[in-house]
MOPAC internal coordinates of N, CA, C and O (Angstrom, degrees):
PM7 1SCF
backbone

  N    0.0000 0     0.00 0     0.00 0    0    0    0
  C    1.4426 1     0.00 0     0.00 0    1    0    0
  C    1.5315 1   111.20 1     0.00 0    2    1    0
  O    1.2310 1   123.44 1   135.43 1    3    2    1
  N    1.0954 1   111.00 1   -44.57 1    3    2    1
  C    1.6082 1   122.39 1  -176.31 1    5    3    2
  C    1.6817 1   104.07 1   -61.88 1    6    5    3
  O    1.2310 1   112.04 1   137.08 1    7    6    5
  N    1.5722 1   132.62 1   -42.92 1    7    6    5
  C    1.2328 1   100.46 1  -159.09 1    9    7    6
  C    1.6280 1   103.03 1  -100.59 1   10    9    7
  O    1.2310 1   122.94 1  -173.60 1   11   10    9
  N    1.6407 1   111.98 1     6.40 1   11   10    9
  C    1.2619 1   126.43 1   157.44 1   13   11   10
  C    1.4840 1   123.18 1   -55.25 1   14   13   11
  O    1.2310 1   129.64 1   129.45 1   15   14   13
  N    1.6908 1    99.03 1   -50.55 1   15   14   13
  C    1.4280 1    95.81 1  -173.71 1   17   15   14
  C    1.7796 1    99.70 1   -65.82 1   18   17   15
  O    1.2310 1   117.16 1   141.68 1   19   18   17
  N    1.3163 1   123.01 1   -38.32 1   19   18   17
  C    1.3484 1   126.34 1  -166.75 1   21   19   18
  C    1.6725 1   122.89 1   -58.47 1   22   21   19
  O    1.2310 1   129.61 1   128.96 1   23   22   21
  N    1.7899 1    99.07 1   -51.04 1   23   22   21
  C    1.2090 1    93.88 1   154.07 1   25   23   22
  C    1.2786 1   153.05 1   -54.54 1   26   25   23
  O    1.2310 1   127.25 1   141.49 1   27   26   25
  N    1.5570 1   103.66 1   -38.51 1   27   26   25
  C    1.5876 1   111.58 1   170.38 1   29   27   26
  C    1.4003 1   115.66 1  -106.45 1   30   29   27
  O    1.2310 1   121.26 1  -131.71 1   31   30   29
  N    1.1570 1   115.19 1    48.29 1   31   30   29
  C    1.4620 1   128.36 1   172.58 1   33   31   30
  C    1.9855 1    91.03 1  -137.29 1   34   33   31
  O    1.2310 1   118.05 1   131.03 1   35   34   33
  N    1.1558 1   121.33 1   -48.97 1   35   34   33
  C    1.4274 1   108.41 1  -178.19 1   37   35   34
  C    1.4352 1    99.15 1   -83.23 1   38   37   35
  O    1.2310 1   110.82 1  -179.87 1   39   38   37
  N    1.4024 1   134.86 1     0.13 1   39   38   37
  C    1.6695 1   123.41 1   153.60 1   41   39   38
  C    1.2198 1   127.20 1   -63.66 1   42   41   39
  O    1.2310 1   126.99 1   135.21 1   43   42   41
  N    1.9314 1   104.16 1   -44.79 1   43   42   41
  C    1.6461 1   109.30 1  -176.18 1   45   43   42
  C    1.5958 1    95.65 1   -84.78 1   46   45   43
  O    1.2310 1   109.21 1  -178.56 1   47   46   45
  N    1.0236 1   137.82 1     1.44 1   47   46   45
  C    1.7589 1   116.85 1   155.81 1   49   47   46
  C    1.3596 1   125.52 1  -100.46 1   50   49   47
  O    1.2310 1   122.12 1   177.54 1   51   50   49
  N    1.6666 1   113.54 1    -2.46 1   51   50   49
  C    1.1877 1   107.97 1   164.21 1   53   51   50
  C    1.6572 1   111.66 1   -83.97 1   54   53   51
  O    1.2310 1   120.49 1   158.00 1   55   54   53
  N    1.1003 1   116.66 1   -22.00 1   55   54   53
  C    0.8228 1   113.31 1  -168.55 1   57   55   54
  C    1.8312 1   119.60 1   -93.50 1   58   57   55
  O    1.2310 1   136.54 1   160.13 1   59   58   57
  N    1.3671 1    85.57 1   -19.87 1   59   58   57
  C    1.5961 1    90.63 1   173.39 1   61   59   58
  C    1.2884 1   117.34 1   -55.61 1   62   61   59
  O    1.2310 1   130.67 1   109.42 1   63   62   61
  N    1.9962 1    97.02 1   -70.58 1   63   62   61
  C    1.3481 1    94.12 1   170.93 1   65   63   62
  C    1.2186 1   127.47 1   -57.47 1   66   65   63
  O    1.2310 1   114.32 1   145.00 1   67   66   65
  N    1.6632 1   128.36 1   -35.00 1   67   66   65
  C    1.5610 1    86.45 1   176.86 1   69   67   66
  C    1.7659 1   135.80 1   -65.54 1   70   69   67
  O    1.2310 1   127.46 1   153.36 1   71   70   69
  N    1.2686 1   103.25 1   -26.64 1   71   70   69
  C    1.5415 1   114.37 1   149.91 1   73   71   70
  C    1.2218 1   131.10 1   -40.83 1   74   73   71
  O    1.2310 1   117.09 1   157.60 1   75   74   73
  N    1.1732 1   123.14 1   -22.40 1   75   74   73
  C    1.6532 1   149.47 1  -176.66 1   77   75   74
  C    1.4199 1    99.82 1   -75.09 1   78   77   75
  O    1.2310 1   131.91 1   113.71 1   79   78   77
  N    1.6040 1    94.62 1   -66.29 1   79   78   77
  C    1.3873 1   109.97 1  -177.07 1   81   79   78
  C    1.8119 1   120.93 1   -49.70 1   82   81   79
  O    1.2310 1   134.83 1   114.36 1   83   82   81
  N    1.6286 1    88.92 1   -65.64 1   83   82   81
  C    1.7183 1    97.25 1  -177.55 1   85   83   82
  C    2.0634 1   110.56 1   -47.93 1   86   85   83
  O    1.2310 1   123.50 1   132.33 1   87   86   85
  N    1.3392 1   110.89 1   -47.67 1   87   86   85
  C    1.5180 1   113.32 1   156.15 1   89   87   86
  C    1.4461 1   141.64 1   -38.49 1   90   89   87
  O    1.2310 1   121.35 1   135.29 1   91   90   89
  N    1.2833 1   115.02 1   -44.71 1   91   90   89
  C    1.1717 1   122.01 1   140.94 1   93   91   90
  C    1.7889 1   127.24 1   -65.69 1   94   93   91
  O    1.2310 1   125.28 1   152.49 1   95   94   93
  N    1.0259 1   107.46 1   -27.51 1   95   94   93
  C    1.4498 1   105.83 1   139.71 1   97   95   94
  C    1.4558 1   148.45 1   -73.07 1   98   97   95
  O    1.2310 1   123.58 1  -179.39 1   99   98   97
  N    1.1513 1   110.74 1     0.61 1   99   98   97
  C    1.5920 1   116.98 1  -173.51 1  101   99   98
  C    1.7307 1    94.14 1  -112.72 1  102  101   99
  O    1.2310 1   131.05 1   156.11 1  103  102  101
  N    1.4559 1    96.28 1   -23.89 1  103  102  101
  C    1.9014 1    94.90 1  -164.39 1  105  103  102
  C    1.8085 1    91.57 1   -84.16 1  106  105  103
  O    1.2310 1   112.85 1   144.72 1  107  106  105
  N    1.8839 1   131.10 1   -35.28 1  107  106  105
  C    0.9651 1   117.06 1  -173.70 1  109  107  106
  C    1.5069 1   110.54 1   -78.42 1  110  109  107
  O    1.2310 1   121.91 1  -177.47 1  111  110  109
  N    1.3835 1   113.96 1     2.53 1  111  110  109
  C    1.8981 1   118.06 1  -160.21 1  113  111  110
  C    1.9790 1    95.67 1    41.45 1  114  113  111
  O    1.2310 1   133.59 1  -115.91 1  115  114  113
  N    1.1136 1    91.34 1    64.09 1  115  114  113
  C    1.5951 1    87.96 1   161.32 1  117  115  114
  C    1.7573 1   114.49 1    83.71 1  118  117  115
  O    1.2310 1   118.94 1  -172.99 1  119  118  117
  N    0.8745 1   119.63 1     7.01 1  119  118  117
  C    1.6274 1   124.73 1  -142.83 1  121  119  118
  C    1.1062 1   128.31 1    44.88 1  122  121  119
  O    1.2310 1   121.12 1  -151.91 1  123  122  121
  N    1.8522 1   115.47 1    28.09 1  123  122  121
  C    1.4595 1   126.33 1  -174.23 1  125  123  122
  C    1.6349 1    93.18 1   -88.99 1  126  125  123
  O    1.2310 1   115.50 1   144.13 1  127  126  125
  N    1.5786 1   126.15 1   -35.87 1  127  126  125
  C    1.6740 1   100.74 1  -165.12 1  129  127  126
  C    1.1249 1   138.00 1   -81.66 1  130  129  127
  O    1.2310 1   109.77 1   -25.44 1  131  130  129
  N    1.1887 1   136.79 1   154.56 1  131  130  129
  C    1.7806 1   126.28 1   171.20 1  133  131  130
  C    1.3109 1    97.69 1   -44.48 1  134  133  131
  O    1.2310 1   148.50 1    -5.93 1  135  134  133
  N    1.2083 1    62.13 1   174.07 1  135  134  133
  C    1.7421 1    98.19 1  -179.06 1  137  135  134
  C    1.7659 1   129.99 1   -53.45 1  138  137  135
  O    1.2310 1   142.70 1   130.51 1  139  138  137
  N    1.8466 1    73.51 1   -49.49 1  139  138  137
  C    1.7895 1    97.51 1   169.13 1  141  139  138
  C    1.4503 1   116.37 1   -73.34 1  142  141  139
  O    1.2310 1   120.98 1   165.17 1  143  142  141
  N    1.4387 1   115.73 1   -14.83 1  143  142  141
  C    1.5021 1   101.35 1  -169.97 1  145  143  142
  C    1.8056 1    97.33 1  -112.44 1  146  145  143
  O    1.2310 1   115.96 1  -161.36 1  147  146  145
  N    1.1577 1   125.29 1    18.64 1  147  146  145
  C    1.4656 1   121.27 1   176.84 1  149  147  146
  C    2.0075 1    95.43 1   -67.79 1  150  149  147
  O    1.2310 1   129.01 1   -12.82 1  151  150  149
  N    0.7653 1   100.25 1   167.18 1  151  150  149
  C    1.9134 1   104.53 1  -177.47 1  153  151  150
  C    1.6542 1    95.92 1  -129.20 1  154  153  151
  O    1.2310 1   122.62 1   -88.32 1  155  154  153
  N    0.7732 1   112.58 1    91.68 1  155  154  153
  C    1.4262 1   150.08 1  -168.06 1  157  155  154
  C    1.4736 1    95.00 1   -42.73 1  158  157  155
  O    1.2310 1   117.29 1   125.81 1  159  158  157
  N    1.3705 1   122.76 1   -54.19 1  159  158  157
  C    1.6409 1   141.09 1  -176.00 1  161  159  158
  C    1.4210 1   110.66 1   -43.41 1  162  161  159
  O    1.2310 1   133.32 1   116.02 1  163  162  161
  N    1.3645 1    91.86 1   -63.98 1  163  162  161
  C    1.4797 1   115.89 1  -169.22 1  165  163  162
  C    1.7113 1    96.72 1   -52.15 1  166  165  163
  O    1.2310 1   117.19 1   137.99 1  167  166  165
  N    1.5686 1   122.95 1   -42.01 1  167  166  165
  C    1.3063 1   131.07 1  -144.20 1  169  167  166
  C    1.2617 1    88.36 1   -57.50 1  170  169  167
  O    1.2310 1   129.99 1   103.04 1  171  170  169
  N    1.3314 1    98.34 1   -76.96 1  171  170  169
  C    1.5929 1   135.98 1  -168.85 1  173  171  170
  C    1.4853 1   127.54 1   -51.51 1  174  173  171
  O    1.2310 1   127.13 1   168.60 1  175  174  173
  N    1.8401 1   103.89 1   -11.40 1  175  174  173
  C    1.4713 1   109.19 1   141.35 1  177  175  174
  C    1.2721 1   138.86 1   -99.79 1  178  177  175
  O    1.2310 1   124.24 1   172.28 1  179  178  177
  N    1.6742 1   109.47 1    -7.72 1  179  178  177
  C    1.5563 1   110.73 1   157.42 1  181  179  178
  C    1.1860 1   103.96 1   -54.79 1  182  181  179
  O    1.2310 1   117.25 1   116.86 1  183  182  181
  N    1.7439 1   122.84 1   -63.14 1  183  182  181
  C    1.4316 1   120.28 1  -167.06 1  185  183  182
  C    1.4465 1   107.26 1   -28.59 1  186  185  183
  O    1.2310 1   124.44 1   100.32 1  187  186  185
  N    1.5989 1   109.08 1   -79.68 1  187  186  185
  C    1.3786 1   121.50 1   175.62 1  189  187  186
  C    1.5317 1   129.85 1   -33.29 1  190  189  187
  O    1.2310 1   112.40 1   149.02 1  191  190  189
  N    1.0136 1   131.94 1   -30.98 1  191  190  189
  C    1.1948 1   129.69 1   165.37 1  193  191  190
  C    1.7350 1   121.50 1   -94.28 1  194  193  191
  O    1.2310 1   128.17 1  -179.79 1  195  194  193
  N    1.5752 1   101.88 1     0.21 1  195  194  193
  C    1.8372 1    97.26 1   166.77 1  197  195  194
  C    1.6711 1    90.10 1  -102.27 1  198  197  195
  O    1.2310 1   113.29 1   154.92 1  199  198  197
  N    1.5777 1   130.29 1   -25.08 1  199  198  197
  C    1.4661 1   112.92 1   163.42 1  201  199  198
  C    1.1701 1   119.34 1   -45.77 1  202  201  199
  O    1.2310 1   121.38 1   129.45 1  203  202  201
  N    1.0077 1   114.96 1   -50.55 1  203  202  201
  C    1.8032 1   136.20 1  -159.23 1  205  203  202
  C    1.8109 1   100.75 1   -67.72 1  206  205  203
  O    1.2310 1   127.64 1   132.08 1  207  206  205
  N    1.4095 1   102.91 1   -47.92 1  207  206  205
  C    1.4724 1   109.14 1   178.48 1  209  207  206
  C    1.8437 1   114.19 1   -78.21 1  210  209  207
  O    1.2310 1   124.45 1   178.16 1  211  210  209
  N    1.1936 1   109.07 1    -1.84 1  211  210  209
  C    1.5583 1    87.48 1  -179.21 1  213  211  210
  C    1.5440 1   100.99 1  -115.67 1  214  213  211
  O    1.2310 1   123.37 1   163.22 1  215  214  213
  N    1.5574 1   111.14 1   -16.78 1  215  214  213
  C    1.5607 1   107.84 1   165.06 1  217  215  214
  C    1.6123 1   116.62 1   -76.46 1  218  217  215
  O    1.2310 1   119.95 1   157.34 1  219  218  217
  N    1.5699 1   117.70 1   -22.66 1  219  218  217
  C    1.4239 1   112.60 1   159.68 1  221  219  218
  C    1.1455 1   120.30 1   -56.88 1  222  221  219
  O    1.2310 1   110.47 1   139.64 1  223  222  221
  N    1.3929 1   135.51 1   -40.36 1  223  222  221
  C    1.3004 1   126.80 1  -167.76 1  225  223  222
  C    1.2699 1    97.18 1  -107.50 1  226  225  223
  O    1.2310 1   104.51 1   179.00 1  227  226  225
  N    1.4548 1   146.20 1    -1.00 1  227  226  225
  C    1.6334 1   147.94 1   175.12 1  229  227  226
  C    1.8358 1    88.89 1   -69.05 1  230  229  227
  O    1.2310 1   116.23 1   136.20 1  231  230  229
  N    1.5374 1   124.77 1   -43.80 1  231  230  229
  C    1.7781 1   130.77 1  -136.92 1  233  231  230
  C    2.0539 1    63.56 1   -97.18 1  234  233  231
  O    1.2310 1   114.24 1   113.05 1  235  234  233
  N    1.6088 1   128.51 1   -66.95 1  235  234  233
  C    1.3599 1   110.52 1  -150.38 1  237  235  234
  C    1.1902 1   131.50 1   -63.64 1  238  237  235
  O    1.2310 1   128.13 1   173.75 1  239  238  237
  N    1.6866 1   101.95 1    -6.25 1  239  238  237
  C    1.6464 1   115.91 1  -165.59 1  241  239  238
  C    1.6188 1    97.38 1   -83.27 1  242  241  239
  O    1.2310 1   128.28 1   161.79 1  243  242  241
  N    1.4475 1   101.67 1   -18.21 1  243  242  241
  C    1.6558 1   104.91 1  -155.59 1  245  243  242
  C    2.1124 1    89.27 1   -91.58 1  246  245  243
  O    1.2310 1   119.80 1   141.02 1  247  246  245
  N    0.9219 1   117.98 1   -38.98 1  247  246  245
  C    1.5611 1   141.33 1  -174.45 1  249  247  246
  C    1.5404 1    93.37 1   -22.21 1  250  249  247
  O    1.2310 1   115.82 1   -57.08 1  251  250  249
  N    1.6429 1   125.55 1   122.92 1  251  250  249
  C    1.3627 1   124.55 1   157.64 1  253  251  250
  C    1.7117 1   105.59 1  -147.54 1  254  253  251
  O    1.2310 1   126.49 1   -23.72 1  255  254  253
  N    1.3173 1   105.13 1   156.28 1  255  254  253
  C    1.4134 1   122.10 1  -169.40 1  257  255  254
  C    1.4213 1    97.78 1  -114.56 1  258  257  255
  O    1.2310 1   124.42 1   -23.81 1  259  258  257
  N    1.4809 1   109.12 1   156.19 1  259  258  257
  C    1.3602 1   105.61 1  -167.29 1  261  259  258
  C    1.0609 1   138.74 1   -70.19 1  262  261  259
  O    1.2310 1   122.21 1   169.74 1  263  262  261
  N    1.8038 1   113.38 1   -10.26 1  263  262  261
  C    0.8420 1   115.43 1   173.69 1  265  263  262
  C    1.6894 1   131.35 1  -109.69 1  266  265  263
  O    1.2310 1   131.09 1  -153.24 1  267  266  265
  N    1.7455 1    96.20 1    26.76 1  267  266  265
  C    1.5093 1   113.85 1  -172.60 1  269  267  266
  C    1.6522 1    93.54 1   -72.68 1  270  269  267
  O    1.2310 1   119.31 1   105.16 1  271  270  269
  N    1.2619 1   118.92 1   -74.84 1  271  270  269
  C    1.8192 1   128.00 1  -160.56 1  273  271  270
  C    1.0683 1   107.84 1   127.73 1  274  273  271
  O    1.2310 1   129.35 1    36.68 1  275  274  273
  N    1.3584 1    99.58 1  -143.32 1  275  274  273
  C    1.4958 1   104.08 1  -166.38 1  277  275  274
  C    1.1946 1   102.11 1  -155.36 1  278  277  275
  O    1.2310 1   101.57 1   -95.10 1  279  278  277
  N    1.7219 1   151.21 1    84.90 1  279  278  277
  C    1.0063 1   141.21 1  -171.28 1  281  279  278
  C    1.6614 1   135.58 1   -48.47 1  282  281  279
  O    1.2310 1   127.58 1  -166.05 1  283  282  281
  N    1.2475 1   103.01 1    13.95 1  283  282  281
  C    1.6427 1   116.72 1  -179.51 1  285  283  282
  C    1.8065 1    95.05 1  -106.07 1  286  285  283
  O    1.2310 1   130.36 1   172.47 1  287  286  285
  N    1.1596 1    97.63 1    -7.53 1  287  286  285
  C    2.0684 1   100.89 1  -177.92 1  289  287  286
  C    1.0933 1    94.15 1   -86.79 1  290  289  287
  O    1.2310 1   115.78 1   151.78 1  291  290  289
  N    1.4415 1   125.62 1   -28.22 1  291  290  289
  C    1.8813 1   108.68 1  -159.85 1  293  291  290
  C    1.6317 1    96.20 1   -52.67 1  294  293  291
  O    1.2310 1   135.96 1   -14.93 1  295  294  293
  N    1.4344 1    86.71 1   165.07 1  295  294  293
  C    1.3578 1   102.17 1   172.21 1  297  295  294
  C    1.6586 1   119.98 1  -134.84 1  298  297  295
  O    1.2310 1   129.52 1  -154.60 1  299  298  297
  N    1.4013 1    99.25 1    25.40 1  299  298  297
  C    1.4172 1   122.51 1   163.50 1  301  299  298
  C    2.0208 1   119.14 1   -46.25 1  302  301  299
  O    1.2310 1   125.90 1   129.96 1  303  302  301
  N    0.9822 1   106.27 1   -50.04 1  303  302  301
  C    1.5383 1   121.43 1  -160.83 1  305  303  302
  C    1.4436 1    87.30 1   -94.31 1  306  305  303
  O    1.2310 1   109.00 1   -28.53 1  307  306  305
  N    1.1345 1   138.21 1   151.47 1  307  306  305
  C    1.3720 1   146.42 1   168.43 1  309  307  306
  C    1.4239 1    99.32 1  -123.16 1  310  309  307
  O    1.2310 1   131.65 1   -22.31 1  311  310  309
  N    1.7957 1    95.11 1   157.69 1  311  310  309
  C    1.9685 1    94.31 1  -171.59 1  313  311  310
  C    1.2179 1   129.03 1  -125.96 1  314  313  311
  O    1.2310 1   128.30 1  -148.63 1  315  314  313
  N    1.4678 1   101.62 1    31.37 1  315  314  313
  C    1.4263 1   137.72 1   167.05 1  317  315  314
  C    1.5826 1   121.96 1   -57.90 1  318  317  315
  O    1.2310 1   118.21 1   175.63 1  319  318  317
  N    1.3605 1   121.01 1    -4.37 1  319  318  317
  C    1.2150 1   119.69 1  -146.79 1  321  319  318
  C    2.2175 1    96.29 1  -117.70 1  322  321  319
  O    1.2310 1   138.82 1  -135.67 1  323  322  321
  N    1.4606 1    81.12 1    44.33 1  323  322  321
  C    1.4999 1    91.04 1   165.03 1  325  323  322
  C    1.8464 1   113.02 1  -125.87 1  326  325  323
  O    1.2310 1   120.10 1   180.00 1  327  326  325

């Protein structure tokens, strides 16, 4: 379940943002248009969908099941080495 949720949670934010991105590209025509001719719509849903994509993968990176741990518990490293 866990590397399910991971995978298709770091798919829909790669993919957002780059969708985000290319949108904000179609609304600036390249960053060639005035000011007046940016399409405002378009802008303001690239934004929204590279928001959308970096809080998806900000919530999946954080994602643990109960029986993952906590990698500050290992007890691999010993702390003797003072």
């Amino acid at each position: 379940m866990y590397k399910t949720i991971v995978v298709f949670s770091t798919l829909i934010a790669t993919v957002g943002i780059l969708a985000g991105f290319i949108l904000i590209d179609v609304a600036t025509n390249r960053a060639q248009a005035d000011l007046a001719d940016v399409n405002i719509g378009l802008a303001i849903l690239g934004v929204g969908l590279i928001a959308i994509g970096s809080i998806t993968y900000a919530f999946s990176s954080r994602f643990r099941t109960a029986g993952m741990g906590n990698a500050k518990d290992d007890t691999d490293e010993h702390s003797d080495n003072g």
